[in-house]
N, C-alpha and C positions, 0 to 999 in steps of 0.2 A: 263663754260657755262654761266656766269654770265654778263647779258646785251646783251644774244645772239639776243634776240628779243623788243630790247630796243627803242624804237624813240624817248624816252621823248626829250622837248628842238628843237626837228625840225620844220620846216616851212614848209606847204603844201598848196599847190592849188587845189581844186576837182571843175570841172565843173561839172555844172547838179547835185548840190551838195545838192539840195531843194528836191528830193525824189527819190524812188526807190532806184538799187545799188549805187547811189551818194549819198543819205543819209546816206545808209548802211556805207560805206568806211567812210565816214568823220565823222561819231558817234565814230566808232573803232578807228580813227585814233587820234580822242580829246580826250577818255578815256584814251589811251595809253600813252599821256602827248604831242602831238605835238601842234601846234599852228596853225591854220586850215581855209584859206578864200573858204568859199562855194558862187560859182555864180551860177547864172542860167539868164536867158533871163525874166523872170516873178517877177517883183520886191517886189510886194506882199506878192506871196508863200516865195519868198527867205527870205524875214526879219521876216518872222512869223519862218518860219523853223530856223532861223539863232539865234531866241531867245530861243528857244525849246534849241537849241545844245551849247549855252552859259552855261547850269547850267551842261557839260562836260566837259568846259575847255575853252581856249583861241580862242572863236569862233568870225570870221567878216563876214562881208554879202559885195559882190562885184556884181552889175548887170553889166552882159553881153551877148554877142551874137558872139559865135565863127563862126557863117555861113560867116561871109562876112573876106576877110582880115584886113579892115579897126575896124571890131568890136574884133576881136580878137591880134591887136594892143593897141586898148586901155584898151582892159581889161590887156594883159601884162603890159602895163607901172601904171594901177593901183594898179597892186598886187606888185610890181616893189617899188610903193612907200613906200608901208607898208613892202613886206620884201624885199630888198638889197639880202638877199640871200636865193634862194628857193632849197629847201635839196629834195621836192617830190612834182610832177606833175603829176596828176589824172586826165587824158583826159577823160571822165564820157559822155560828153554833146551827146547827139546824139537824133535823128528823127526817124521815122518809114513812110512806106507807103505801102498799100495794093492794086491790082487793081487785077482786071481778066488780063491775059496775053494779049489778043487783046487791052484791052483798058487800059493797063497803060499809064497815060500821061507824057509826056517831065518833070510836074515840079515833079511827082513825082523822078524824074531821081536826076533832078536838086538839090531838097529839099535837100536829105540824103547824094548826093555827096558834098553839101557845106560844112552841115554840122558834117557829120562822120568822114569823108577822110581830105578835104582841111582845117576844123577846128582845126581838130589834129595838120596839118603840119604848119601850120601858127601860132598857140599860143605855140608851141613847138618853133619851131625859136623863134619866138617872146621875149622868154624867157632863150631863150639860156644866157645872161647875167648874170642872175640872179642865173641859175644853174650852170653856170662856178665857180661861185662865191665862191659857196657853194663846190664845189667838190676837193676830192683830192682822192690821193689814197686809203688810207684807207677806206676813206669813202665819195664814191662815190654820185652825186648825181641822184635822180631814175625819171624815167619818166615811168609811167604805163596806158596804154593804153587798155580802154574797150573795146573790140572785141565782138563778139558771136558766139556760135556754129552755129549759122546758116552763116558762114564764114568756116566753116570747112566740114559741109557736106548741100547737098542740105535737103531745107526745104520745106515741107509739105505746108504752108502757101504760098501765092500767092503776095510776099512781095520780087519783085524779086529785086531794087534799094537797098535793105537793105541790104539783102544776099550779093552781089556784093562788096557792101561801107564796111562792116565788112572784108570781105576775102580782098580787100585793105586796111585795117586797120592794120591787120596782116602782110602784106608784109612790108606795110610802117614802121611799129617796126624794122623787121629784118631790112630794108635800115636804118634806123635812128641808129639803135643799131652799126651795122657796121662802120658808120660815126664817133660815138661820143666816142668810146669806150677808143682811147686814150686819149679823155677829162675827164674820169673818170666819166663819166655819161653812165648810164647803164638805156637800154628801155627793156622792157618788156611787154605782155599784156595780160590781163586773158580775157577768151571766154567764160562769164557767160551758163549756161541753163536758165530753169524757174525758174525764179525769181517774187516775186511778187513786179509790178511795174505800173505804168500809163499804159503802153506797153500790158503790158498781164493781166489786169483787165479784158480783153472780156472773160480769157480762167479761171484763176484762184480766179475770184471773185464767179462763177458759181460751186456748189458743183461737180455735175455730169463732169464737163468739168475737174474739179480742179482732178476728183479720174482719170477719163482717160491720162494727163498727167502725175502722179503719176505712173502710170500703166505702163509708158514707161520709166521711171527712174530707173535703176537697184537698187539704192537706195532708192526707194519707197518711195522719196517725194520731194518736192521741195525746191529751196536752204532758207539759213538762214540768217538773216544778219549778224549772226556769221562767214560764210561760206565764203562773201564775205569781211567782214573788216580779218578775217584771213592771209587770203592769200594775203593782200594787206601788210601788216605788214610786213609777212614774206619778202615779195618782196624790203619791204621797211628798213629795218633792216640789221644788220652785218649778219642775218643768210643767206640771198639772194644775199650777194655785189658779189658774183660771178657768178651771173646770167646776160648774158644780151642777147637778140634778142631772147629768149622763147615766144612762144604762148602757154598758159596754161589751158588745158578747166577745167571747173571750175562749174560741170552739173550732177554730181551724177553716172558719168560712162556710159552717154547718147552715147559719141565718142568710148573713148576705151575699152567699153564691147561690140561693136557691129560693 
């Protein structure tokens, strides 16, 4: 059992890695000993966060923008320069939008399909060199992609672009997973619940909204950052290298108790 859940010495990229569960996963993933570039699109947040998560370990701060192909080009060829070879790819970055159904607009469509769906697929390629690099048999390199249960069952919320862009996030793993699998790179993607994040500060910064959520979690609360850098480990470690094209909800038993 010794080093089953071991990554010290790896190299990882977390997009959206300045808060929320991109915070979560790239705290866990620096404590565990990896070596860790967190981007995000907001250069600000990123380098304040990115000094916070330096007194965990080997942390860099990378500004990017996976919406457009051309932004998620150059954030590949930047992480490209600092690591040569990338062992774990943390697709995090994603949007949200809300309308009444008659009046959802076009960018809403647009927004969360750039950047959910086509962001993944583009800085995944993009990187494909990088993670070749790194990969063998043994030890695979992992590509883990953020989903959400609101990709798995319909949601409550009037957030219907997001719902969509998740449930193809999900399929886009299995296609990717299928693809890469003789390369010795392995995708996967966890389908967080409530999570406290920028996203869901309307529902969980609010006590009364925070106990009604709770109420719906057969686990009686909402996740941890423990919850989320766990699973990402596992995923990312000798204990998961025979994991790949899984969608994993990752929600207190919101899916499969109900």
């Amino acid at each position: 059992m010794a080093g089953l859940f071991d990554i010290a010495g790896k190299t990882a990229l977390v997009t959206g890695g300045s808060r929320g569960i991109g915070l979560m996963i790239a705290r866990g993933l620096l404590e565990a000993g990896a070596s860790v570039i967190v981007s995000s699109r907001k250069a600000a947040d990123l380098e304040a966060t990115a000094q916070q998560l330096a007194a965990a370990g080997d942390c860099r701060a990378v500004q990017g923008d996976v919406s457009t192909p051309d932004g998620a080009a150059a954030l590949a060829a930047a992480t490209r320069e600092r690591f040569p070879r990338l062992d774990i790819l943390i697709n995090n970055a994603g949007v949200t939008w809300g309308a009444p159904l008659e009046e959802f607009p076009g960018s809403g469509w647009d927004r969360t399909s750039h950047t959910n769906v086509e962001g993944v697929f583009h800085l995944t390629v993009a990187l494909l060199p990088a993670l070749r690099a790194a990969a063998d048999a043994a030890h695979p390199a992992r590509v883990v992609n953020i989903g959400s249960i609101d990709g798995l069952r319909a949601p409550e919320l009037e957030n219907y672009s997001y719902s969509a862009s998740k449930a193809a996030v999900h399929m886009l793993t299995r296609h990717l997973a299928k693809r890469l699998a003789s390369e010795h790179i392995t995708v996967n993607a966890i389908a967080p619940g409530p999570f406290r994040s920028k996203m869901t500060a309307f529902m969980l910064d609010d006590e009364e909204r925070r106990e009604l959520v709770e109420q719906r979690v057969p686990l009686a609360r909402i996740g941890r950052p423990d919850d989320a850098a766990g699973l990402t480990i596992f995923l990312c470690s000798r204990a998961g290298s025979y994991l790949t094209g899984t969608v994993i909800p990752l929600d207190g038993g919101i899916t499969g108790c109900n």
